[in-house]
C-alpha positions as CSV (number, residue, x, y, z in Angstrom):
1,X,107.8,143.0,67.5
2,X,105.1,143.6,64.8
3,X,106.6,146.8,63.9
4,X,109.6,145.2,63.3
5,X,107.8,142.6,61.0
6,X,105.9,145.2,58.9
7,X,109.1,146.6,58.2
8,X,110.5,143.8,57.4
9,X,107.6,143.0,55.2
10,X,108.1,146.5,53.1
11,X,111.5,146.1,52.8
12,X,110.2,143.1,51.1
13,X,108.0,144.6,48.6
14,X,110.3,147.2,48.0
15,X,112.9,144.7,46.8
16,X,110.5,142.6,45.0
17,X,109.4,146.3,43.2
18,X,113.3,146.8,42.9
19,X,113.7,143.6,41.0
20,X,110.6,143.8,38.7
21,X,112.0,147.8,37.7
22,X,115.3,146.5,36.4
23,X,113.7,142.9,35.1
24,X,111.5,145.3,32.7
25,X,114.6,147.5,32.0
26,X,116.5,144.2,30.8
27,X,113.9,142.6,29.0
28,X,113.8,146.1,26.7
29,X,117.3,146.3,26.6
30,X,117.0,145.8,22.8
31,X,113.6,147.8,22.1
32,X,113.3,149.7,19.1
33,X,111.6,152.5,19.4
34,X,107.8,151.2,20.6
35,X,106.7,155.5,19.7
36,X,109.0,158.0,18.3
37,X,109.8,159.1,21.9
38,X,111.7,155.3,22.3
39,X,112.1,153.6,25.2
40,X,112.9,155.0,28.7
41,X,114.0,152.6,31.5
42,X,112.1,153.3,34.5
43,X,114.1,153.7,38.2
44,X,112.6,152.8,41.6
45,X,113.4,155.5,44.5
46,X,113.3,154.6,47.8
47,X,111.3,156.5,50.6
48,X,111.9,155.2,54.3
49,X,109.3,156.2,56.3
50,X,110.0,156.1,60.5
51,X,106.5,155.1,61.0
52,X,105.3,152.4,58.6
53,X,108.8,151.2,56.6
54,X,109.6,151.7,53.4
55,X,107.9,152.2,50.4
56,X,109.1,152.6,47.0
57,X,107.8,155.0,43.5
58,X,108.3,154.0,40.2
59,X,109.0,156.7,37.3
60,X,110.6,156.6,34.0
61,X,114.3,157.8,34.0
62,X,115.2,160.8,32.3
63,X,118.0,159.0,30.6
64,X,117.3,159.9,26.7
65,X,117.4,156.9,24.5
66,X,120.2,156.2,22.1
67,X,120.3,157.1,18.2
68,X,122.0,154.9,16.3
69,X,122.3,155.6,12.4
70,X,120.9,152.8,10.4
71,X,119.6,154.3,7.2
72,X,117.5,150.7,6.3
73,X,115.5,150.7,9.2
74,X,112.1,151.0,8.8
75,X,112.3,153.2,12.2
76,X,114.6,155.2,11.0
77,X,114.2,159.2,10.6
78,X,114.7,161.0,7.7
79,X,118.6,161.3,8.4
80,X,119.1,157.4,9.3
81,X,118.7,157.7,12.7
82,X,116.9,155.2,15.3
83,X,116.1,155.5,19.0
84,X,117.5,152.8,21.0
85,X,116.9,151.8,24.7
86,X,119.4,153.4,26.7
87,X,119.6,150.7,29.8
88,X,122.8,149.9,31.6
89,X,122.9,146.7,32.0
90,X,125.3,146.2,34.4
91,X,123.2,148.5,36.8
92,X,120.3,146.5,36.4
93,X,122.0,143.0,37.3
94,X,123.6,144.5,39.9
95,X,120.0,146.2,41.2
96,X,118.6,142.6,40.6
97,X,121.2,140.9,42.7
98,X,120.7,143.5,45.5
99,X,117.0,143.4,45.6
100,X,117.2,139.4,45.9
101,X,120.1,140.2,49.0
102,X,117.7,142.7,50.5
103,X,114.6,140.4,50.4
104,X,116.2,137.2,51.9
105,X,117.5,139.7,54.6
106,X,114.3,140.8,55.4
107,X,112.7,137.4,55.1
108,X,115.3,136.1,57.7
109,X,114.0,138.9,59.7
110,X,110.7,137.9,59.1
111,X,111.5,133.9,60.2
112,X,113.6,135.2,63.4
113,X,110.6,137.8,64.8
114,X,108.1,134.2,64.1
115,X,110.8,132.3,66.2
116,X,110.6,134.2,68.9
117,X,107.3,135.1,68.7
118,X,106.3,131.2,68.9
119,X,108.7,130.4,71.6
120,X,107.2,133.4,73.7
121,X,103.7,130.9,73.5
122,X,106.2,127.8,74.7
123,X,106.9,128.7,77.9
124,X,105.0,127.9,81.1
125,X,103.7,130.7,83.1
């Protein structure tokens, strides 16, 4: 039963990392270029691991940001160009959405192992 909890509980932090990855991806959706390197969204991968649940690495993408040519910009290069943020939005809602479906999952899991667990204490031997 406690396995089954601990796995629960990464699956948990996994999702909560999965939601905090794409929450920073949106929020810089409109970054200008912070360096001359601009922004990179970051991405989460998954590793399951049989013996002690998921677990979950964060890394910067290798999506390259956007240029855009807008000459007046004080960020701009000598040709006009600017580096933009190149986040996909819809991914990221949609990776939001999922990681809050995946952590009430694995909190119902959770709630169900602490059921059964406290009714295993009810009974009379």
């Amino acid at each position: 039963m406690s396995n089954t909890v601990g796995f629960a509980l990464g699956g948990m932090n996994v999702a909560a990392r999965r939601l905090a990855v794409a929450s920073n991806n949106v929020v810089n959706l409109g970054s200008g270029p912070a360096n001359k390197t601009g922004f990179h969204p970051l991405e989460l991968q998954q590793i399951s691991n049989l013996d002690s649940g998921p677990t979950a690495k964060v890394r910067p993408s290798n999506v390259e940001p956007l240029k855009t040519y807008q000459p007046p910009s004080p960020d701009a290069d000598p040709s006009g160009m600017v580096l933009q943020a190149n986040v996909q939005l819809e991914r990221d809602m949609g990776e939001m959405i999922a990681a809050l479906r995946v952590f009430e999952a694995n909190l119902a899991t959770v709630s169900t192992a602490d059921k059964m667990i406290g009714s295993l204490f009810d009974e009379d031997v």
